[in-house]
Every structure is written in C-alpha cells, then in structure tokens.
Residue, then its C-alpha position, 0 to 999 in steps of 0.5 A: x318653600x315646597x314649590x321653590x325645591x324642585x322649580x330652582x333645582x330642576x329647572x321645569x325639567x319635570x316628568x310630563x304627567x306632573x308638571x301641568x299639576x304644578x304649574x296649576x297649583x303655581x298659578x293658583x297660588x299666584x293668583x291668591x298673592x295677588x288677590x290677597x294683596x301678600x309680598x310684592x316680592x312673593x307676587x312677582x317671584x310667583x309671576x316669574x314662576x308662571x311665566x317660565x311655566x308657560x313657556x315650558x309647557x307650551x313650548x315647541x315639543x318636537x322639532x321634525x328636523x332635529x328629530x330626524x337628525x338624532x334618530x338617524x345618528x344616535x338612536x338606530x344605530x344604537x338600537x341595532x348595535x344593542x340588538x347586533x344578535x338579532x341581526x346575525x340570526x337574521x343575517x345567517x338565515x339569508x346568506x346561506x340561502x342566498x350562498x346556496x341558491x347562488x351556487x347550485x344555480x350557477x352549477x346547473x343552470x337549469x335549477x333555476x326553474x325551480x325557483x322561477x317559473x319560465x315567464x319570470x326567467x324570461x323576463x329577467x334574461x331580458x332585463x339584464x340581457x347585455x345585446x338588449x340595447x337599454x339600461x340594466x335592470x329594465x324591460x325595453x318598455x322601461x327607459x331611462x325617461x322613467x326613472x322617476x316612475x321607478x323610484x316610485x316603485x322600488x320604494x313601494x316594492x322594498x319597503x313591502x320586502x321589509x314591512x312583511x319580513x318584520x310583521x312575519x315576527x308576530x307569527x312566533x318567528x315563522x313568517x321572518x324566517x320564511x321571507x328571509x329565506x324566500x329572498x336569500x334563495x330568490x336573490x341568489x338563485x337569479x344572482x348565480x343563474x345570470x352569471x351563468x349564462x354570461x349576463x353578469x358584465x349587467x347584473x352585477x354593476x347594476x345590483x352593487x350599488x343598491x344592495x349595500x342599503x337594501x340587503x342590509x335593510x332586510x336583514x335588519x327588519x329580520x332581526x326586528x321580527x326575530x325580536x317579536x317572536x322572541x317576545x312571544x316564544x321566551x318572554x322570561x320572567x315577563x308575561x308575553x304581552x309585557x315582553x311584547x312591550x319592551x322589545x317594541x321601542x328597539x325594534x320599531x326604531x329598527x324597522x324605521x331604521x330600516x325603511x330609510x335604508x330601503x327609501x335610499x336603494x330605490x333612490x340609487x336603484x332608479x337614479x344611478x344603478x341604471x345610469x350610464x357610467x362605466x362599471x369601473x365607477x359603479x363598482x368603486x361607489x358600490x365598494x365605498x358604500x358596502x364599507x360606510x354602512x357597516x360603518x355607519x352601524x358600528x359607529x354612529x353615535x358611539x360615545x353619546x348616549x342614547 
C-alpha cells in the first residue's frame, strides 16, 4: 500500500533525488516476492512497477530540439518580461549616450576625434565612404567573396560586446554601466559623424537591419549585469551570495537569450546588410524587424507557463 500511494496517483512524476530511492526499494521488494514465492498477482504488479520505473529513470532527459524550442519561445522572453526593469535601466544608459553622442557629433564634426582617434576615423570614412566602390560596412580588402569569413567575426566581436557588458555586473554594476555607455556614446558618435559628412545614403542601410538584434541584445545583457549587481549592492533580506543565487536562473537565460539575438545580426550583418539590394528593401526588412522583436519579447509565450 505505501508504495501503491504515490506511484498510482503521481504517475513517476517523482522529484529526481528521491525517485532513484524508490525505485530501488521497488526492486528489492519485487525481488523478495519472487524469491519468496508471494501472490503471482503481487509478483507481476510489483514487475510492472519496476518496468515502468526503469523506463522512467533512464528515459532520454533532454531533447536538444525540443529544448531549444521552449527556451526560445517561453522561457526568455519570460524571463526578460519579468525582469522588463532591469531592461529600461539598461536601456536608458545606452540611449542617451548614444542621442547625445549622435547629436553633438552631428553638430560639430570635429567632436568626434575625441571619441576616435584619427586612424579608426580614417578607417571608417572608408568603409561606408559611398565613392569607395565595394559594399557598405567593408574595407576595399574586404569582399563580398568574404562573407562567410565575417560572419565569423561579427559573432566573435558582439557576443564579446555582450559577455563583457554582462561580466561587468560582478563589479557592483560599474563595468555594465561603463560598456553601455562606452558603446552608446561610440555608436552614436560615428552614427551623427557619417551623417554629417554625407556618408549616411551607406551607413544607414547598412546598419537598420542588424541593429534590431544587436542593440537590442546589449542592452539586454545590460539588464543581466544590472541583476548581478543588484545581488550584491541590495541583496534585501538574502545574504549577497544567496541573492547571487536567485537572480542567476533569469539572468543567465537573459544572457543566453541574448547571445542568440547577437548570433542573428552577425548573420544578417554579413549575409544581407552588405548585400546589393536597394535600400528601399533594406529599409522595409529593417522596419519589419525593428517591429517583431519588440514583439517577440512582449508576446511570446504570454498565456504558457513558464
């Protein structure tokens, strides 16, 4: 009777620490029916208890697909819609910078060497220079032959913008605060600069489309490193290590969440940003995704629980 309760009612659905317990205790208890010669009717209830048992405990625990799938369309964007706050600081620290930045270097072009020194101006007057003959976004060295090459380092280079925005948390916040604002003011700084001087006909194609993904990703693993510090400046009634602990779960699947919205702008960043479409085209894909992610964050998954 006491092992009929919870295998009938709860089907196996068993915590994990106490179910390889019970099923041992199930098997010995099967093995001395047998032995002992009890009920045939005991003996095979007790078989078909062990059966079941087995399958269940070395059944298939993770499904990589299936996996991936919920994550992407239930637990991220619930994890940053409960943790939207985090993502509005984050965000604030970014935008103005970057607003500023943009605007005062749109002003007085020559602010900007103060945020670049004059080879990196240099170097991306000629990237996005329209007389340069080759794709927006690349040196003359830099084809379209290499498209594949750069998809390579547009993953290594923003998920390194991400990672280092959210491992600056662990500095009580100062290190999140820091690259969000070294990239706000550095984004918007060569943003107003090449406007400016006329190059905005190859900047602004190029950059719309990617950006939805990527700026969006750093300002969320902004909010994941504000969560850390958060941790450790105002645990509340947690110890720091135990307030650590419990803002880990959202804020790692926040940084997950993230690295995949950074591994889809370098995609479109190599593949479609530099391609030869008109910039009517790009502009209309950048104005669709500017409007599903912001979607995507607020409703995916809404009505399902986490």
């Amino acid at each position: 009777k006491e092992l009929d309760r919870p295998v009938r009612k709860r089907s196996f659905t068993v915590k994990t620490g106490g179910f390889p317990k019970l099923y041992r205790t199930v098997c010995h208890h099967y093995a001395l029916s047998v032995s002992r010669q009890y009920s045939p009717a005991l003996a095979a209830f007790l078989h078909d208890m062990v059966v079941a048992g087995h399958r269940h405990l070395y059944r298939r625990k993770h499904r990589l697909f299936s996996s991936a799938l919920r994550f992407v369309t239930l637990e991220f964007p619930s994890a940053f819609r409960r943790r939207i706050r985090f993502f509005l600081a984050a965000a604030f620290f970014f935008l103005v910078p970057a607003l500023t930045a943009g605007v005062s270097c749109h002003q007085s072009q020559d602010l900007v060497l103060s945020i670049l020194g004059e080879q990196q101006v240099a170097r991306v007057e000629a990237m996005y220079d329209p007389a340069g003959g080759h794709a927006p976004g690349r040196s003359e060295k830099r084809g379209s032959d290499t498209d594949l090459a750069m998809f390579g380092f547009y993953i290594k280079n923003n998920i390194g913008i991400g990672f280092r925005t959210f491992a600056g948390g662990i500095l009580a916040g100062a290190g999140t605060l820091f690259f969000l604002i070294y990239n706000g003011v550095m984004l918007g700084g060569i943003s107003g600069y090449l406007t400016r001087i006329g190059f905005g006909e190859t900047f602004w194609p190029f950059v719309s489309g990617h950006g939805a993904f990527e700026l969006t990703a750093i300002v969320i693993s902004g909010a994941a490193g504000f969560m850390l510090a958060k941790g450790l400046i105002a645990p509340g009634r947690y110890r720091r290590g135990d307030a650590l602990k419990k803002a880990a779960p959202d804020a790692l699947k926040l940084v997950m969440g993230a690295a995949c919205m950074l591994l889809m702008a370098a995609f479109v960043e190599a593949f479609w940003s530099s391609s030869a479409f008109p910039d009517a085209v790009k502009y209309s894909v950048a104005v669709l995704l500017w409007l599903l992610v912001p979607a995507y964050l607020a409703l995916a998954g809404t009505g399902r629980r986490p």
